[in-house]
C-alpha positions in Angstrom: -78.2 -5.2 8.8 -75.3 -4.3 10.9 -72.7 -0.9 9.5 -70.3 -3.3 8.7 -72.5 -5.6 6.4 -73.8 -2.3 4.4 -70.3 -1.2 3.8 -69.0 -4.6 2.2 -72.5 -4.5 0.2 -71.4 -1.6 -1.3 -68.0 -2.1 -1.7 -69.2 -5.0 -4.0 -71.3 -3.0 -5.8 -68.8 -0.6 -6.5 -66.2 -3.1 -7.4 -68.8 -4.8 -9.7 -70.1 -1.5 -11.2 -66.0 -0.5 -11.7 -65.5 -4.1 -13.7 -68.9 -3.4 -15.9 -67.2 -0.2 -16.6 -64.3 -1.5 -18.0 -66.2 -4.3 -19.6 -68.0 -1.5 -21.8 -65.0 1.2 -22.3 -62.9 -2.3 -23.8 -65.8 -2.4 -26.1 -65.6 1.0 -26.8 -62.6 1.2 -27.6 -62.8 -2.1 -29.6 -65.3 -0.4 -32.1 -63.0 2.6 -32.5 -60.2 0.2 -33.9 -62.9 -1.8 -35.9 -65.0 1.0 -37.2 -62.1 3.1 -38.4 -61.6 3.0 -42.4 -58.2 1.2 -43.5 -56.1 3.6 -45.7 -55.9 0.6 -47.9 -56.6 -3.1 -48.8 -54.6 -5.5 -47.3 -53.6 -7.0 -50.8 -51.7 -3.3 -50.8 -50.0 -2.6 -54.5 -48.5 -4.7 -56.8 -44.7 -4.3 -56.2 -44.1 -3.9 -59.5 -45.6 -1.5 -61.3 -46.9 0.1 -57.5 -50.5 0.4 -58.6 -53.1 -0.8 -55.9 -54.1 -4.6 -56.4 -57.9 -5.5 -57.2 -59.6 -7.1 -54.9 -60.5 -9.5 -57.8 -58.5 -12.4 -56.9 -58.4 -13.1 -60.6 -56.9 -10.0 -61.5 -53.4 -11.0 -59.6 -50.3 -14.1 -59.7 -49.1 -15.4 -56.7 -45.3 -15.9 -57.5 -44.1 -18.6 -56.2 -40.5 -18.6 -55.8 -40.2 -15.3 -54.5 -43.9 -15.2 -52.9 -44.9 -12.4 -54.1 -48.8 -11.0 -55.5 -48.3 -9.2 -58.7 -51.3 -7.7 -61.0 -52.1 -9.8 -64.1 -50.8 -6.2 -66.0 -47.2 -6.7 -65.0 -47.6 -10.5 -65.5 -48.9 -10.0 -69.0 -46.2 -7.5 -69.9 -43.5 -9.3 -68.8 -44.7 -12.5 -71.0 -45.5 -10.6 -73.5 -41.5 -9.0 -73.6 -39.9 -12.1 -73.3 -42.1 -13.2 -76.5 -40.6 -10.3 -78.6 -37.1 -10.6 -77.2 -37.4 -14.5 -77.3 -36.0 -14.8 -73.7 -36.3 -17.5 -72.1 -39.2 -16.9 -69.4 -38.3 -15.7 -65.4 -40.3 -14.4 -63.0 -41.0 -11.0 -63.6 -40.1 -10.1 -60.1 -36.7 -12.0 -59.1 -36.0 -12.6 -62.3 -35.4 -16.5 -61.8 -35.6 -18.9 -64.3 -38.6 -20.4 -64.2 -38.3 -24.6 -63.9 -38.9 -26.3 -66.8 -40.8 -29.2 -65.4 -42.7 -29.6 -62.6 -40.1 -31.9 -60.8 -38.3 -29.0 -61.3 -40.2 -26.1 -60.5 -41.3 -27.7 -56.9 -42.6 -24.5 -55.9 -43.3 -25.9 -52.6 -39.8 -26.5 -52.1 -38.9 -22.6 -52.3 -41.5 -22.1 -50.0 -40.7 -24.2 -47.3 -37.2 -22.3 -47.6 -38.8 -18.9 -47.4 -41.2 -20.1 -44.3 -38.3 -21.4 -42.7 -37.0 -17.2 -43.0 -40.5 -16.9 -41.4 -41.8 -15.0 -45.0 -45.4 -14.7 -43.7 -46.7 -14.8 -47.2 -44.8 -17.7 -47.3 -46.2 -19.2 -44.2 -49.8 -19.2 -45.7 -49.1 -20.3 -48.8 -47.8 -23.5 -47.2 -50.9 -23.8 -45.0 -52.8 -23.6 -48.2 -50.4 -26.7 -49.2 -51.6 -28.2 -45.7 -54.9 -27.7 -46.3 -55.6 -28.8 -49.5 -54.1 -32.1 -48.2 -56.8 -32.4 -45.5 -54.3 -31.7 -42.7 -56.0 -29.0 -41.1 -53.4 -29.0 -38.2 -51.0 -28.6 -39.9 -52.1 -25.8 -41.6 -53.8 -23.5 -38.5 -49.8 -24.3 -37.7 -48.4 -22.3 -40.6 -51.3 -19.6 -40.6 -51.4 -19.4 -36.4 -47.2 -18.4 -37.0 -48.1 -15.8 -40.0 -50.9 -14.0 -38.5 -48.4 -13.7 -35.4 -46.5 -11.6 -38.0 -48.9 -9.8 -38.7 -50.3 -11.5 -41.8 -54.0 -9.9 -42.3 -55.1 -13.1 -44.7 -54.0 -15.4 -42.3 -56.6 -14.1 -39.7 -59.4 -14.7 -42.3 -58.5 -18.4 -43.0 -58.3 -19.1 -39.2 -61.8 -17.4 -39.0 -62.4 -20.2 -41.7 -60.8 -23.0 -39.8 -62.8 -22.2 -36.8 -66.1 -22.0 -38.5 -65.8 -25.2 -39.4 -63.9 -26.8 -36.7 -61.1 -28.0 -39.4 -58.2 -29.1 -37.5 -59.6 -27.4 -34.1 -63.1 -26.8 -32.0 -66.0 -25.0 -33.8 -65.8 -22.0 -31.8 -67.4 -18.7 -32.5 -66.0 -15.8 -30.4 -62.0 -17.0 -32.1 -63.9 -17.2 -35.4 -65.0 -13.4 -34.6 -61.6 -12.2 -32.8 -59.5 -13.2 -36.1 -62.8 -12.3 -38.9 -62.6 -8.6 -36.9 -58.5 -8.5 -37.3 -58.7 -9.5 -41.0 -61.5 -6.5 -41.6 -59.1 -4.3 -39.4 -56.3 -4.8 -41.2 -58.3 -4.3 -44.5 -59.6 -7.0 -45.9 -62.8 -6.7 -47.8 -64.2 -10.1 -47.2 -63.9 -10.0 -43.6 -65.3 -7.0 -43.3 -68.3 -8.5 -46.2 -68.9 -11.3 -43.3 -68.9 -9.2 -40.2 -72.0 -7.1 -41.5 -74.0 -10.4 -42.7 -73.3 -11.4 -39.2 -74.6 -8.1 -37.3 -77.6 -8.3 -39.9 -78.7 -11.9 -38.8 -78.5 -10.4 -35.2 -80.6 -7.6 -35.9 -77.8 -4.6 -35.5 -78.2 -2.8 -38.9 -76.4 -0.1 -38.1 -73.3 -1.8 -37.6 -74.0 -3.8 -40.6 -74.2 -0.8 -42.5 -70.7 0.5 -41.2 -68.9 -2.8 -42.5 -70.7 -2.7 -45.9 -69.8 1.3 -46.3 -65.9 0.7 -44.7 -65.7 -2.6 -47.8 -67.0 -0.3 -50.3 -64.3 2.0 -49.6 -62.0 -0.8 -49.9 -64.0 -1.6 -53.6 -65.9 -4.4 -52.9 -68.5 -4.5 -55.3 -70.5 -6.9 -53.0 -70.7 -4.2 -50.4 -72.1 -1.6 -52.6 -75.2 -3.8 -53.6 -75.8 -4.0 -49.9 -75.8 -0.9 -49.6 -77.8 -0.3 -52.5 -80.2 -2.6 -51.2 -79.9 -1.1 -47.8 -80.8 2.5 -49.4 -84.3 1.1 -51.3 -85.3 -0.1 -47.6 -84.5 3.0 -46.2 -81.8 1.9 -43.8 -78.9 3.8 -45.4 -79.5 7.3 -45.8 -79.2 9.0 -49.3 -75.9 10.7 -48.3 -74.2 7.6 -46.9 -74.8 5.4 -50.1 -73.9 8.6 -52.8 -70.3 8.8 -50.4 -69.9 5.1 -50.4 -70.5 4.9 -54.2 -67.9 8.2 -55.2 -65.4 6.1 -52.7 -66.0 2.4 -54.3 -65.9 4.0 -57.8 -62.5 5.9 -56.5 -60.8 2.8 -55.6 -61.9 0.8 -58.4 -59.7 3.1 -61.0 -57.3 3.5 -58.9 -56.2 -0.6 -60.1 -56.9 0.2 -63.5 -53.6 0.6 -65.9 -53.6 0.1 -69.8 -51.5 -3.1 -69.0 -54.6 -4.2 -66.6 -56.8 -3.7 -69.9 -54.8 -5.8 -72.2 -54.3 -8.8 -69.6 -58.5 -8.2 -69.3 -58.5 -8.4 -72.9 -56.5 -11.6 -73.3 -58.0 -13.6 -70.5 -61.4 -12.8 -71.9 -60.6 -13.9 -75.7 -59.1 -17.2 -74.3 -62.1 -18.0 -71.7 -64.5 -17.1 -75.0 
């Protein structure tokens, strides 16, 4: 083989070994972002009484003319106000009347108004709307637009979308990209999914980081995992008695004596 040959030889090697290189430190650096515990859910706290929301989608009211989450608490003392005061009932955030019929209310109406302002909440709400309809377009539309503004529950319901090729292709490395920006930005379910999907492939370890960073977050869900994952003997004694100080830690931390009574009275009219 001639000098010259040898030397473009290895000048492809090099080139290829340089691209591998930055193949693996993008994945590195990948793991960094998606590994790193979120200071908070991405439900945040309900911007009324500022207490962190419950990851119990139960436990919250999505408002719709102002498109705000608010904690049954604050929900349940606001009704329960305007009972004693007879006042005629608004929402306990704006403080509009609330419609008296449903012709009225049309609560999609206000939306469309406050996705037109590009309210991202907004924005996924009406996807919802979109959805629900069987227009599956329509809505990857809406949630494509709010996860571009940064919308963390948008990312998971595009995950959704493209899991079950709704409205667009199955395809699994976008269902991935926008399941790991939901879990980055701090949602428990995301993250929930992402360590049933490293289990089924075998990587434990990382499983076991998604299922400790959710705890964190109070998913109760997670900490069975992980309780399961400690009888097995894949998550060390330490690792499970932190994860359990730091679920039970968020847990109180949505707990209020308005939070009780809205428990209370939700459980008296199920029963």
């Amino acid at each position: 083989m001639s000098s010259n040959n040898i030397g473009h030889v290895c000048m492809t090697c090099c080139a290829s070994c340089g691209i591998i290189a930055e193949v693996d430190r993008a994945a590195e650096l990948r793991d960094e972002i998606l590994f790193r515990q979120p200071e908070s859910s991405y439900l945040g706290d309900c911007p009324i009484c500022c207490l962190p929301l419950s990851s119990d989608s139960e436990k919250s009211t999505m408002l719709g003319c102002c498109s705000r989450l608010i904690c049954d608490g604050c929900d349940f003392a606001n009704k329960l106000r305007e009972f004693e005061e007879s006042l005629e009932h608004t929402c306990p955030f704006c403080r509009l009347p609330t419609p008296k019929s449903q012709a009225e209310a049309d609560l999609n109406a206000n939306r469309k108004r406050r996705a037109k302002a590009n309210d991202p909440v907004a924005l996924r709400e009406m996807s919802k709307t979109h959805y629900h309809k069987g227009d599956y377009k329509g809505a990857l539309e809406y949630l494509m637009k709010a996860a571009e503004l940064g919308d963390v529950g948008s990312h998971y319901l595009i995950s959704d979308l493209y899991r079950e090729g709704k409205g667009v292709e199955k395809d699994e490395k976008k269902e991935l990209y926008h399941t790991e920006e939901a879990a980055i930005g701090g949602h428990p379910e995301a993250r929930f999914f992402l360590a049933f999907y490293e289990a089924r492939n075998e990587r434990f370890d990382r499983a076991v980081k998604h299922w400790i960073i959710a705890a964190n977050l109070g998913c109760g869900d997670s900490i069975q995992q992980l309780k399961k994952g400690y009888k097995l003997g894949v998550v060390s004694k330490e690792d499970f008695a932190a994860a359990l100080r730091a679920h039970q830690a968020a847990v109180d931390a949505t707990k209020s004596p308005q939070r009780e009574e809205a428990a209370k009275k939700q459980l008296k009219e199920a029963t």
